[in-house]
N, C-alpha and C positions, 0 to 999 in steps of 0.2 A: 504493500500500500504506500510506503513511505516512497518509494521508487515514482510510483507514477506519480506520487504527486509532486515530484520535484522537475517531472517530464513533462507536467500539465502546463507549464507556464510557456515552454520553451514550444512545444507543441500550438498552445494557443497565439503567440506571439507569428510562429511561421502563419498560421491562417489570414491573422490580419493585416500580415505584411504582404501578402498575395504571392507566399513562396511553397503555397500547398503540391505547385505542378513538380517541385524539386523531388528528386532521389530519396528514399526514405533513409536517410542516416542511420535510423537509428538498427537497422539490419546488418551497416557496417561490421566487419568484423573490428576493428581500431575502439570504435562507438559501444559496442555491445562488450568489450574487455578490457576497460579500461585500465584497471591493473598492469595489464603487460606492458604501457604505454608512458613515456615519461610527459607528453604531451597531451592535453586534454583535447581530444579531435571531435567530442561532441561541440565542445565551444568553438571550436575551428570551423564548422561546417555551421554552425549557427548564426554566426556572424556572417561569413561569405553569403548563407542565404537570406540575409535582412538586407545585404548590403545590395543582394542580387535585384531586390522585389524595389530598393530606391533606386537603382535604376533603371530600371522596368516603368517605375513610375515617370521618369523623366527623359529619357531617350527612343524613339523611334525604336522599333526590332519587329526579326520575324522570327516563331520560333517552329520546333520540331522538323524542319525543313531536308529531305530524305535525300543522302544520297546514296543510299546501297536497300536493298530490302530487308535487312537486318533489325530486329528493334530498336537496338544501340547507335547503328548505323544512320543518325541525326544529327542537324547542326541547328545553331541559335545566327542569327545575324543581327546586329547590334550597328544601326547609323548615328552620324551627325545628325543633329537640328541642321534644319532648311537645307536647300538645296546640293545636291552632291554631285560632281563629276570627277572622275576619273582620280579617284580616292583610292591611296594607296591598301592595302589588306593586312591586317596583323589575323593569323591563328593562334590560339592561345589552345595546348595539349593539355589538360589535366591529371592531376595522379592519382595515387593511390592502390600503390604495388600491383599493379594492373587488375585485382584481385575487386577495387570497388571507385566509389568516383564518379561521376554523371555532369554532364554541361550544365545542367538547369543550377548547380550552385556557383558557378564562374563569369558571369555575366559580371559580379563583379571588378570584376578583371579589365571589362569594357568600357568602366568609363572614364581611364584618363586619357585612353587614345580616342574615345568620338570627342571628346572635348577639345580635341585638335585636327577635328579633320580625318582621324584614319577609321576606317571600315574594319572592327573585329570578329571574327566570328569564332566560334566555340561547339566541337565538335563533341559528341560521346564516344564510344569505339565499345568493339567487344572485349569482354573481360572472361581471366579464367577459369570463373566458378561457371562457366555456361559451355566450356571444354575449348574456350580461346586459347591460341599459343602463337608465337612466333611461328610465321610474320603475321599473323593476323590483325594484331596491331597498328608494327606498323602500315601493313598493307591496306587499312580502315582507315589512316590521315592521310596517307596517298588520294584514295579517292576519294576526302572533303577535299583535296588542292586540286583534285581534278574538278569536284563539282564549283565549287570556285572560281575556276580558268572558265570553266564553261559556263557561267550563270550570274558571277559575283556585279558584271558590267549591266545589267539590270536594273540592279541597286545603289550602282552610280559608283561602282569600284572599279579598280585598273586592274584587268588580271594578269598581268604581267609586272605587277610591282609586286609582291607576294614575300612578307617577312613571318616566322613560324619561331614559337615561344613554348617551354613545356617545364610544367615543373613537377620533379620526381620522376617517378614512371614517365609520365609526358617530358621530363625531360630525356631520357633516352630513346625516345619514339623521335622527339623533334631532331636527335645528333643523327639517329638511323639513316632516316630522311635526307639529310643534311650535310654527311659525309662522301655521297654518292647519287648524285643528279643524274644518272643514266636512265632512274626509269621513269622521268618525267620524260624524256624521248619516246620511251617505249611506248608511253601514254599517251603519245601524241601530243606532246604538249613542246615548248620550247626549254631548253634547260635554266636557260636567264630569268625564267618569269620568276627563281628563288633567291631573293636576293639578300637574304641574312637570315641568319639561326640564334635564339638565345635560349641555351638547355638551361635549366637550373635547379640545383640541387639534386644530382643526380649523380649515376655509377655508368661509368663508358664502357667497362670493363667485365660483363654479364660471369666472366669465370670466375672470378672473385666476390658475387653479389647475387645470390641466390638465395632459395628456400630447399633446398635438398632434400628427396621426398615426399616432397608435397605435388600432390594432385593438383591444384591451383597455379603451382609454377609456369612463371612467364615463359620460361627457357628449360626445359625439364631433363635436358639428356646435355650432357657432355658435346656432343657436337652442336648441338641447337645453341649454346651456350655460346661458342665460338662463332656462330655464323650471326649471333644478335648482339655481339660486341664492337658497337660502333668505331672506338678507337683503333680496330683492329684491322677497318677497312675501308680506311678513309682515300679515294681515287679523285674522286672529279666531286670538291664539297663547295657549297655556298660560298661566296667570295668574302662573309665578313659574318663576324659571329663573337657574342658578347657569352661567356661562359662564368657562371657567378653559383656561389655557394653562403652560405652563413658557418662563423668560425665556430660554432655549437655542432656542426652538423659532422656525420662522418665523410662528408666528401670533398673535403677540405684539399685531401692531395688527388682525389682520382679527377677532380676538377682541375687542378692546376695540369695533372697530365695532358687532360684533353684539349686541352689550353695549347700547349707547346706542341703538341701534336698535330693540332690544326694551323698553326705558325709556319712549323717545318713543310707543312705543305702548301704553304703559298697565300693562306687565309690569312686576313684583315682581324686578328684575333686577338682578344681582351678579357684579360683575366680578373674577376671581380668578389674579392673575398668580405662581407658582409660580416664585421665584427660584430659579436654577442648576439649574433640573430639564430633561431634554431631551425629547426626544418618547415613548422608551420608558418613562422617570421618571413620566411621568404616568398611563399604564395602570398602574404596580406601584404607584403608589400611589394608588388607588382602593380597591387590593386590601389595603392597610396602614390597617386599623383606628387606627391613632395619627396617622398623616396628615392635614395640615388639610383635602385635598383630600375625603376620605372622612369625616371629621366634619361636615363641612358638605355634605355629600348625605344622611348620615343626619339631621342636621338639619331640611333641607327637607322630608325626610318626616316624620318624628317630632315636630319640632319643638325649639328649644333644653333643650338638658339644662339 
């Protein structure tokens, strides 16, 4: 009893913020044991979705917008006020050890880039409690960048100006993507239309960053593990790319790798270590317009103010 009623408030608060369409958190496995967890991700997801429903309230969007037949397989589109042309596209990946996570709580992530002009959008993907695995994933933000290229100019976007953001799990989906432009060719698409990556808080390195055992594992065998390790296959990547961690978090150095790794190859690459921020600290601030972490992603798109 004493449970729900501590749930009742947080529960009734999502209704009246108009964030009832969100993900039910509270199914999360992070949510449902908090124990194991030094960060509290119920408050994490509570806040992203009050933050999500005040944007909602003030900015232009479309939501559930299909590009695969998949249930997961949806995006949010998130405009400027008034008139839009030829606005460049930020994607924003979401996390949540691929295992849980939904767009409907990230919209707030969209609005310090509509309030400058850029066209966000926010994709779901499938996950591994439904028998998702590499590359499903990443092969699930492939075709939002495909539906994007082919649909984003609509809505008064450029699809060929195209910059891709991801944190946690989304962020090794956005490096996947990101190291390796060949199958936007494949796609039909032009390879230039990707024109920067900002992974964050994430593991490059999938042999070193697993669940072992586990049924739900993003990368479940030894070689799957090798073949979903972005770092390790970095040929033709995005020309500029902003790679940022929090010094709380553990990927402190597997970030600084992927940093020099994408340097060594010829990338426009910026190493961005976020003191005393921890793993939640860095999704909210993406979504904090005054944050260095979010001035310097709209920079990468925009350019310096």
């Amino acid at each position: 009893m004493l449970k729900i009623k501590l749930l009742l408030p947080v529960i009734l608060l999502a209704f009246f913020t108009g964030a009832t369409n969100a993900q039910d958190m509270y199914e999360y496995y992070t949510v449902s044991h908090p124990a194991e967890f030094a960060i509290d991700w119920g408050s994490f997801y509570s806040r992203m979705n009050e933050h999500t429903a005040r944007v909602r309230d003030e900015y232009p969007h479309h939501l559930d917008l299909a590009y695969g037949t998949d249930p997961k397989q949806r995006l949010d589109v998130y405009l400027p006020k008034g008139e839009v042309a030829n606005a460049p596209v930020f994607l924003f990946v979401h996390g949540g050890g691929f295992r849980e996570g939904d767009k409907a709580h990230y919209g707030s992530v969209a609005e310090p880039f509509v309030k400058r002009g850029v066209i966000t959008v926010t994709p779901s993907y499938r996950l591994t409690g439904s028998g998702a695995h590499y590359p499903d994933q990443p092969d699930d933000i492939k075709s939002a960048v495909k539906w994007i290229f082919d649909n984003i100019e609509q809505y008064g976007g450029n699809p060929e100006d195209i910059y891709v953001a991801g944190h946690s799990a989304g962020a090794v989906l956005t490096a996947d993507i990101g190291v390796d432009r060949s199958w936007l060719t494949d796609m039909g698409m032009p390879r230039e239309i990707l024109k920067g990556i900002a992974p964050i808080s994430g593991p490059y390195d999938i042999r070193v960053k697993r669940r072992p055992g586990q049924l739900d594992a993003y990368a479940p065998t030894p070689e799957i593990r090798i073949q979903s390790s972005p770092i390790l296959k970095i040929n033709d990547p995005a020309p500029v790319a902003l790679v940022a961690t929090g010094s709380e978090e553990e990927y402190v150095q597997p970030s600084l790798d992927f940093a020099d790794a994408l340097t060594a190859a010829g990338v426009d690459a910026r190493y961005l270590l976020l003191e005393g921020e921890d793993h939640a600290d860095t999704a909210l601030l993406l979504a904090d317009e005054n944050s260095r972490l979010c001035k310097l992603v709209i920079g990468m798109i925009l350019g310096p103010e």
